[in-house]
N, C-alpha and C positions, 0 to 999 in steps of 0.2 A: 504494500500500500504506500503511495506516494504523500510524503509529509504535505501538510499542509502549510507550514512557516515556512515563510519568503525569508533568503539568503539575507544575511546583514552584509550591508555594503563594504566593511572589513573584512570580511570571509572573501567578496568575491575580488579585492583587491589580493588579499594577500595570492591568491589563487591567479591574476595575471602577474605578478612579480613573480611568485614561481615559476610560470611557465617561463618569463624572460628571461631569468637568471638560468635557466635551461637552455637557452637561444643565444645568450649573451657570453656565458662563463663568467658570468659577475657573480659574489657570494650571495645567499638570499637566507631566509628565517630557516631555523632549527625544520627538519624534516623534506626541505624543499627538494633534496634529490629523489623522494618518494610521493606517491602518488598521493595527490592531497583530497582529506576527506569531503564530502560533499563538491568537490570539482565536476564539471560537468563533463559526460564523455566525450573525446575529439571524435566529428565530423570527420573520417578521413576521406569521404567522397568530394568536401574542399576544402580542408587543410593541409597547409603547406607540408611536404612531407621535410621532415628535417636531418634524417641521418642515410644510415645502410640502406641498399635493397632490398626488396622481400628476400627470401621468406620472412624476414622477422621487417615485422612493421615497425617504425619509429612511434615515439609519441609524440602528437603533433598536436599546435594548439588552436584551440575550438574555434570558429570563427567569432560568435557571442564575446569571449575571452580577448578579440585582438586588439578590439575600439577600448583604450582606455584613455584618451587624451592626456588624463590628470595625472595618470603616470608612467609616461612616457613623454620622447620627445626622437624627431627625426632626427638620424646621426647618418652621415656618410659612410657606406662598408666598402666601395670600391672606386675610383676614377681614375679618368686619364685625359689630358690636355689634348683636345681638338687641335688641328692645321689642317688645311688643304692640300688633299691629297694629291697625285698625282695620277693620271689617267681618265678617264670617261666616268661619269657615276651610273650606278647600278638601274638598269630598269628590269622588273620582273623578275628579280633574282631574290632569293633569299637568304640571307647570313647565320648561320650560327658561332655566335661572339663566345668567347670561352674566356672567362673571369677567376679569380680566385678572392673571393669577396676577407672584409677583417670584422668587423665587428657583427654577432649573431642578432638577432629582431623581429620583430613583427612587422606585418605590413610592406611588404618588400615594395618597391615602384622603381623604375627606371628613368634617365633621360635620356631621351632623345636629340640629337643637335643637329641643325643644318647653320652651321656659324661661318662655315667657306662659300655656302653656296649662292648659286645665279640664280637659281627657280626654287619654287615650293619643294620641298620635298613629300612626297607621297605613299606614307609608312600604312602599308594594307591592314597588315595582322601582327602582334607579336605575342611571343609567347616568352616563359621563362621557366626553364627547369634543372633540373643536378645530372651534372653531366656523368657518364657510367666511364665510358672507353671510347676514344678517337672520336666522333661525334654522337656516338648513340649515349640517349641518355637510360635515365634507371626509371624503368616502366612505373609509370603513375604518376612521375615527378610533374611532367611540363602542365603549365597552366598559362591559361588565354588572360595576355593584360588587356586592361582599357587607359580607355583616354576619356576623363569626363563622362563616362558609362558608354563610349563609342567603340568597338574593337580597333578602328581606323582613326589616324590623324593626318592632318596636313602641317606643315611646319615651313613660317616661310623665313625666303634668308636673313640670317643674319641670328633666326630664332631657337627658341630649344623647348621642351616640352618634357614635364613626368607625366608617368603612366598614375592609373591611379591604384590606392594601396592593395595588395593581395594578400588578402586572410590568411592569416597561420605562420606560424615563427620557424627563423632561419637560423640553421646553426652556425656560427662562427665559421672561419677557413672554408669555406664550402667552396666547390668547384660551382660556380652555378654556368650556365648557359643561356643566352639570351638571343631566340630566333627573331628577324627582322624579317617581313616580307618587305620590299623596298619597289613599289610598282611605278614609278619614276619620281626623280632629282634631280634633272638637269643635266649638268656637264662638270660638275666641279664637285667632287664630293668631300666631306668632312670625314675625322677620326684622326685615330693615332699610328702614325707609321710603325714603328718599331715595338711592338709587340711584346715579342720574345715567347709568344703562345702562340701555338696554331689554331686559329677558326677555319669555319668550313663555311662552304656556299651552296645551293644548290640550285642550279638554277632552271626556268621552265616554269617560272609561277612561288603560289604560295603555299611553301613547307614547313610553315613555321610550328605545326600543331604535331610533327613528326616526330614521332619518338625514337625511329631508326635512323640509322644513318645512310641507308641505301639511297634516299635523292644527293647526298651530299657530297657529290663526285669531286669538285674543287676544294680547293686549299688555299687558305690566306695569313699571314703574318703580320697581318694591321686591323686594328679593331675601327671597322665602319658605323660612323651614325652614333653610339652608344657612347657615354662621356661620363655617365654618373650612373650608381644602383645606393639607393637608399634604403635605411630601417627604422625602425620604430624599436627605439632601447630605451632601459630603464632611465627616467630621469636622473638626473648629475652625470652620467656618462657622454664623452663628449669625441671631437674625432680633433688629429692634427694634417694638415696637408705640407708634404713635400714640394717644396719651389724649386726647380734647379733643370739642370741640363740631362746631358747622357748619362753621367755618372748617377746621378740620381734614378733614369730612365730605365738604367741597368744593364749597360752595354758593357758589353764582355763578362758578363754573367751568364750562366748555364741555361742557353735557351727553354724553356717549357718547365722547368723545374723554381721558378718562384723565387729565384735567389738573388732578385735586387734589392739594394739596403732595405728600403722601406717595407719589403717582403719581411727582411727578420727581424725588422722593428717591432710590427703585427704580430707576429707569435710570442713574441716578448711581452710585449703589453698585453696579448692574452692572455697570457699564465701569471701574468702581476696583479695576486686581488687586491694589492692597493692602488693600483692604479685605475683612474677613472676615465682613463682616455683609450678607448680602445677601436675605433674608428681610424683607419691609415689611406689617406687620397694620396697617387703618385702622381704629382705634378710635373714631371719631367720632360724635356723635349730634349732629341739626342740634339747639340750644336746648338743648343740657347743662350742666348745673352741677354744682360741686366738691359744692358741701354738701346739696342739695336733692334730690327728685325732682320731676320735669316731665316735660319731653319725654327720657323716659328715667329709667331707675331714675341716682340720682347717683352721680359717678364715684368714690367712696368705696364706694358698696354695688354697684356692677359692678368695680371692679376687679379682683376675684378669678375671675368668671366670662368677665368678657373679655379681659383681658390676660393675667394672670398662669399662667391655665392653659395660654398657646399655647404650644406645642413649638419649641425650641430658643430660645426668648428668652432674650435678652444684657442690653434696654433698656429701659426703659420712656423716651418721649419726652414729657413732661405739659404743652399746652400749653391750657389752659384755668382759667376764671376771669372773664372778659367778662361772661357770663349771671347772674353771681353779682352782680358788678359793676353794673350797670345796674339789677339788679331792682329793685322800688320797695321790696323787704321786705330791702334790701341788708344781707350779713353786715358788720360789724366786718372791717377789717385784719387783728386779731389770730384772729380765728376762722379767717377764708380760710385764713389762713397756717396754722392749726393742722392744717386739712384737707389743706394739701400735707405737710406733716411727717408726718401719718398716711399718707399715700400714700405715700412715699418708706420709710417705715419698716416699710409691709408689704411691700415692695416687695424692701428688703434683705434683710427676713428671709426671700424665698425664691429667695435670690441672686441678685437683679437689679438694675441699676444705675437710676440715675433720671435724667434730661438734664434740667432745668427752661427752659421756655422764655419770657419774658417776653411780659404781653398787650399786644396788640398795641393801638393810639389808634383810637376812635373815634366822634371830635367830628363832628357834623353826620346821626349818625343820632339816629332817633328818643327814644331813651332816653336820651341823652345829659346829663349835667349837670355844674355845675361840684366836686358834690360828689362824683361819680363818678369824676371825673375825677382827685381828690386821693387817692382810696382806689386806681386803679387804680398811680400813682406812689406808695404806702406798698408798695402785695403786689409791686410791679416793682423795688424798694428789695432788698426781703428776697431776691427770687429773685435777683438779683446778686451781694449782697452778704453774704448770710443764713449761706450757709454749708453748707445741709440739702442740697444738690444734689453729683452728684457730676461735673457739668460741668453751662454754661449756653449757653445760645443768645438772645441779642438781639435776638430777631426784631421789638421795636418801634424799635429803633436802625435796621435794617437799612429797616423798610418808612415809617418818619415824614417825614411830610414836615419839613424842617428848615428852612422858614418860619413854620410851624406845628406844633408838634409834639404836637399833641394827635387831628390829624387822620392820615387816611393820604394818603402822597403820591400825586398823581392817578395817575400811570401806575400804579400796583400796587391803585390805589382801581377796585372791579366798578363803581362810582357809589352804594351805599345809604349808602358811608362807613364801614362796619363789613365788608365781606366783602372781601375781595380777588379782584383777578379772575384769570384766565389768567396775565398778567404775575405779579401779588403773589406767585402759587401759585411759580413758577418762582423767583422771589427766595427765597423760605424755604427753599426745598431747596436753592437753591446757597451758603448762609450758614450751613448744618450742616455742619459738619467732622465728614468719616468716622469721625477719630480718635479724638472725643468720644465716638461711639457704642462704641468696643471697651473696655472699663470691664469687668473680671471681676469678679466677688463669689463664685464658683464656685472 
């Protein structure tokens, strides 16, 4: 016989903080790793599945469970800095984008970008599910987003667009997969070149509701259209974003295996339950510069479209400055510097903290010079010691070789002498102090 007393509003809170701290790896009340009494049962016909493949079903949370406004708050689990790509954009093809998301949540939503492009872009269908193997996903996972309750959007240039949220909690580090049917764009498509993950394509129409991989005959190493995946985490949990170049990007890091710095930043702060920052956006473009455009709009006239805008940001992490440094048409000290102070300055005024991170040496690559090398200790000067920062990180202290300290130390050197490799990556993330990152300005 079903009780007749309606749940107290405290039961059915603590009962979504369960489920989140389940989704998030955040600590939660005494019992929270076991099935909490009077909970309601999960819906798996639409609840987000959150772990393994069958046979064994995850527990997944109730869609009733996912709307809790008052305790939660959207945080960023995954991004990547939009450029205009190169080549013809996609008509009647469909993408599947292969992510490895950081912070776990409810509500998952997507963005959408057409920020290079010449015409509307014309996103048919998209889906999102847990990817299994090479493009097939884990039967049951993929589910149909919308847009404002429409499965279809238009997005015109210059614009970007979230899906709207999707019931049931994601767990942390998820492989997710995000299908796009893209039934025309124009001529100039948007994403992230340099990947370092392989998506797929399928093209011939709209696959996005596929759970196999058989339409997905093509293979791509740039993430088209998709710019942001958001969550819904427990309130005070918050995200930081990486600003910076290739290094940051993760070049000459182990393709498809996750291992750019900000990669092992995320599992760091996942296993830190005191840390409340568990959201990690890759802001990187390989060849970016503070003051310039290049390879990328400069991180002065992207910071507002790429950072600033992610949801639940605490941080901005700035480490770039190298590409400025080297170029033959090299800024002044006092200019660089001027372009962080603007950075940090926009940055506060939309309550966000700034971490500056010292350039990293890189004697014995090609660009290299003695004069470069004296400007790069004048801008490494100021980031110490300057004062504009509201904490710093030494990431050339941490990676220089200290025979030579203009070089990087072999074990952390990929070998071109400027990129760090698998090791380096892992050094820089474990010489950021969590604590640096929880800085309020809010």
């Amino acid at each position: 016989m079903k009780s007749s007393r309606r749940p107290k509003l405290r039961t059915h809170a603590t009962r979504v903080l369960t489920a989140l701290a389940l989704a998030t790896g955040m600590p939660a009340t005494a019992g929270a790793a076991h099935a909490v009494p009077g909970a309601a049962p999960a819906d798996h016909s639409r609840a987000w599945p959150v772990t393994a493949p069958p046979p064994v079903r995850p527990p997944a949370l109730a869609p009733a469970l996912a709307a809790s406004p008052a305790a939660t708050v959207p945080v960023v689990t995954w991004a990547a800095s939009a450029d205009r790509l190169s080549g013809t954009a996609a008509q009647q093809l469909t993408y599947r984008l292969v992510v490895r998301t950081s912070v776990g949540g409810t509500g998952l939503r997507i963005r959408l970008t057409n920020a290079f492009g010449d015409r509307p872009a014309d996103f048919g269908r998209a889906h999102a599910g847990l990817r299994g193997s090479g493009a097939a996903l884990i039967p049951g996972s993929n589910r149909a987003l919308t847009f404002r309750g429409a499965p279809s959007v238009t997005v015109p240039p210059g614009g970007s667009v979230y899906s709207d949220p999707l019931p049931g909690a994601l767990r942390p580090q998820s492989d997710l997969a995000v299908s796009v049917y893209v039934r025309s764009a124009g001529t100039s498509p948007s994403g992230h070149r340099m990947a370092l993950q392989t998506s797929f394509t399928a093209p011939g129409g709209d696959h996005s509701a596929d759970e196999t991989a058989a339409a997905y005959t093509q293979r791509t190493t740039s993430w088209f259209y998709l710019d942001a995946v958001v969550v819904d985490a427990p309130r005070g949990v918050g995200a930081v974003a990486a600003l910076g170049d290739s290094i940051t990007d993760g070049s000459s890091s182990t393709a498809g295996a996750n291992r750019r710095w900000p990669d092992f930043l995320a599992r760091r702060l996942q296993g830190d339950p005191r840390s409340p920052v568990k959201g990690v956006a890759n802001e990187g473009i390989s060849g970016n510069k503070v003051l310039a455009d290049g390879a990328g709009q400069s991180a002065l006239k992207r910071l507002d479209r790429d950072v600033l805008s992610q949801r639940g940001l605490r941080t901005v992490f700035l480490l770039e400055g190298v590409n400025d440094i080297k170029s033959p048409a090299a800024p002044t000290a006092a200019q660089l510097i001027a372009g962080y102070r603007k950075i940090v300055e926009r940055s506060h005024a939309a309550g966000v903290c700034v971490v500056g991170a010292t350039v990293l040496p890189y004697q014995g690559w090609r660009d290299w010079t003695p004069g470069g090398e004296a400007l790069r200790q004048r801008v490494n000067a100021f980031v110490r010691d300057g004062g504009a920062f509201d904490a710093v990180v030494d990431l050339d202290a941490a990676l220089r070789d200290p025979a030579a300290p203009a070089r990087l130390r072999p074990v952390y050197d990929s070998g071109d002498h400027l990129h760090p490799g698998d090791a380096g990556m892992e050094r820089m993330a474990a010489v950021v102090d969590p604590a640096k990152l929880r800085c309020s300005r809010r």
